[in-house]
TORLORO-478148 format. One record per residue (C-alpha): x, y, z; residue number from 1; residue in three letters. Coordinates in nm, 3 decimals. Example, Ala and Ser with C-alpha at 12.3 -4.5 7.8 and 13.67 -1.06 7.14 Angstrom:
% TORLORO-478148
R      px      py      pz num residuo
R   1.230  -0.450   0.780   1     ALA
R   1.367  -0.106   0.714   2     SER
END
This chain:
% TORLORO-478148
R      px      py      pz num residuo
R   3.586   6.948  22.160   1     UNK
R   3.906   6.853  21.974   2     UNK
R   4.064   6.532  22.090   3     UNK
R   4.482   6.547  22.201   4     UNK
R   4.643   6.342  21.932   5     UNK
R   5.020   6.284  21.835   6     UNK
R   5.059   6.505  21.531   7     UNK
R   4.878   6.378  21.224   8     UNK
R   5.167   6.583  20.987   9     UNK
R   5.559   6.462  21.033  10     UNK
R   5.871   6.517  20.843  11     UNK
R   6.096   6.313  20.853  12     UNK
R   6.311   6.360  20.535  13     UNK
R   6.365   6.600  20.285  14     UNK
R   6.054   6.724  20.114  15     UNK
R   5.840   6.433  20.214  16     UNK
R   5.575   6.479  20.440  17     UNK
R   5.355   6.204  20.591  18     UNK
R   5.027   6.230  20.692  19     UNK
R   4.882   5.933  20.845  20     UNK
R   4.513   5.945  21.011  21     UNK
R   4.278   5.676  21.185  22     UNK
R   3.938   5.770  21.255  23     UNK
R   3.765   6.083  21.192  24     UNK
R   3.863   6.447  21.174  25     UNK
R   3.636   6.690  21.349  26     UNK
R   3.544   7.032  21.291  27     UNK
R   3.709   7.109  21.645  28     UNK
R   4.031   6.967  21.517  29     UNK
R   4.026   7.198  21.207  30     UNK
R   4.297   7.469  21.324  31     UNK
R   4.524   7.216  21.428  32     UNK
R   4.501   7.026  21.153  33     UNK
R   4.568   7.330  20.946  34     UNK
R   4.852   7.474  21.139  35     UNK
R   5.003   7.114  21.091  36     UNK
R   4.968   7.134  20.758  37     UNK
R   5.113   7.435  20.680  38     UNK
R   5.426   7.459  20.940  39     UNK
R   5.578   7.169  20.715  40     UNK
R   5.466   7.307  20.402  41     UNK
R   5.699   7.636  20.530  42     UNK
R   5.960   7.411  20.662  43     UNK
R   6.081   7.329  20.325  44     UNK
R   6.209   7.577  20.089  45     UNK
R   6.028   7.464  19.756  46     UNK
R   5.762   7.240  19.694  47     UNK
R   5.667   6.955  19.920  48     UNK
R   5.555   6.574  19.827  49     UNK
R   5.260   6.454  20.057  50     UNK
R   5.249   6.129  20.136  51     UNK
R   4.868   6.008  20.302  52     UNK
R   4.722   5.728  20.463  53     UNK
R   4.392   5.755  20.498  54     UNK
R   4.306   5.383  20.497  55     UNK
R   4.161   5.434  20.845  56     UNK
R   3.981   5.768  20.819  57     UNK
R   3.633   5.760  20.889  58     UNK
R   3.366   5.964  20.634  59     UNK
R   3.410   6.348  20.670  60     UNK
R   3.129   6.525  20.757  61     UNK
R   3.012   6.840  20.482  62     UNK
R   3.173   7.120  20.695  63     UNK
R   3.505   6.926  20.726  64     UNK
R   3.505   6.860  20.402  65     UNK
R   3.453   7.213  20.260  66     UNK
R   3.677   7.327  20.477  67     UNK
R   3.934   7.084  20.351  68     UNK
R   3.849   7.165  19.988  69     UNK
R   3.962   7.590  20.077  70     UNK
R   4.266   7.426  20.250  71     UNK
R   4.400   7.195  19.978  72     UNK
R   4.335   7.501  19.762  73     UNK
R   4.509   7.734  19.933  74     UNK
R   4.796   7.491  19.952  75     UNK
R   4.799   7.410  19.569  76     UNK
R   5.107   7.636  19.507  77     UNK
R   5.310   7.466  19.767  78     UNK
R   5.249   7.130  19.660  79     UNK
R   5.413   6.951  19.375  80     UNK
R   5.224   6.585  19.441  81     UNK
R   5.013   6.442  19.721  82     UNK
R   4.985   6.039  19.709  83     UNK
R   4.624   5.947  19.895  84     UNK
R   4.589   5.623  19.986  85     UNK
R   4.244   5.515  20.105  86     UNK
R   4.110   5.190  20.233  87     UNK
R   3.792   4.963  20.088  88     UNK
R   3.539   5.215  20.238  89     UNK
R   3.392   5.301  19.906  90     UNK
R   3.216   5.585  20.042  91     UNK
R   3.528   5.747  20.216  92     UNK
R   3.741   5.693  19.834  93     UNK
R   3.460   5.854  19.672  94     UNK
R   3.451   6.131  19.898  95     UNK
R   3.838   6.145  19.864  96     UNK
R   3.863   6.163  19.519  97     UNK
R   3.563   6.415  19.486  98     UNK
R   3.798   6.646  19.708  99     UNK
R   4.074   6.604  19.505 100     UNK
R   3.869   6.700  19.196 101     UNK
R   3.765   6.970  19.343 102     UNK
R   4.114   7.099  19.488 103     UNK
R   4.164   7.103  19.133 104     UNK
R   4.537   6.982  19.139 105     UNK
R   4.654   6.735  18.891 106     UNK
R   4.921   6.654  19.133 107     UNK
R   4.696   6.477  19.387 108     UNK
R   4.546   6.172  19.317 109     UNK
R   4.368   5.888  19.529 110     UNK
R   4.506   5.495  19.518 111     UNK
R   4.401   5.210  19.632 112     UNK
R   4.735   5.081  19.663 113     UNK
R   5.027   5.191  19.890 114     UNK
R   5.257   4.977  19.626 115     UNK
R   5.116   5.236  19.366 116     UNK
R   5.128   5.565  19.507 117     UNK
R   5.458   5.501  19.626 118     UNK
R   5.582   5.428  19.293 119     UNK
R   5.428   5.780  19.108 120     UNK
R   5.582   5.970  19.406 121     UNK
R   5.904   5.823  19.325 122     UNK
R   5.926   5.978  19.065 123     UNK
R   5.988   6.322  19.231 124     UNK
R   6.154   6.205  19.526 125     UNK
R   6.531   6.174  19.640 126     UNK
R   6.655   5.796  19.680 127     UNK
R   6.630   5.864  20.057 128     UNK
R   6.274   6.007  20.032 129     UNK
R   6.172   5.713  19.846 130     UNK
R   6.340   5.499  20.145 131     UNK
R   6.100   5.683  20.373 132     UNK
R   5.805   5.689  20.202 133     UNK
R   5.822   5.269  20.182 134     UNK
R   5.939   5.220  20.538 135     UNK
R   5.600   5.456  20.594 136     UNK
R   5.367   5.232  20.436 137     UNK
R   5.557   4.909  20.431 138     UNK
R   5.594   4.855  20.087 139     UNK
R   5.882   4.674  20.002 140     UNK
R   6.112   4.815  19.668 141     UNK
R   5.998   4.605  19.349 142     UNK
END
């Protein structure tokens, strides 16, 4: 049975949408997740800049993860870049980046460092996008 959470998906400013998650995403929580995912995606006329921590997601299981592979897909058009940050879980980043692969998007990548995805978003983002996206992971400018 899906769990009641606070929305995993916000937007706060401009293009940039934040996705943070902690623990593990069921196949219950699928639709939601989805519908999430794509009423900000429609909320912004253009392409959108996702911006992810997944430092505290938990190891997806195969059905979640296909299903996550169609959805990233799907959402390829929409999506100009999509920072992933993951945690030290070396089994979770490998699984991470093998979905990105597999989206087969050049504009999503996996770090290992909030400092470092938030400076190859920059690159795309307004100066108060860029604001946002280091008050979201705490990264201080350089």
């Amino acid at each position: 049975m899906a769990t009641e959470r606070a929305p995993w998906f916000v937007r706060n400013v401009g293009r940039l949408v934040e996705l943070r998650f902690e623990g593990g995403l069921e196949r219950a929580d699928m639709s939601t997740f989805r519908l999430q995912a794509a009423t900000n995606m429609l909320s912004v006329p253009g392409r959108v800049v996702f911006l992810s921590d997944l430092r505290k997601l938990d190891l997806l299981d195969q059905v979640v993860f296909d299903n996550l592979v169609e959805m990233l897909r799907t959402d390829n058009p929409k999506v100009e870049r999509n920072a992933m940050i993951v945690g030290t879980a070396s089994s979770v980043a490998m699984q991470l980046e093998r979905l990105v692969v597999q989206a087969g998007h050049p504009g999503r990548r996996v770090f290992r460092s909030a400092g470092a995805a938030v400076r190859w978003i920059e690159e795309v983002l307004s100066a108060e996008e860029i604001t946002r996206a280091r008050v979201f992971l705490g990264v201080s400018a350089d």
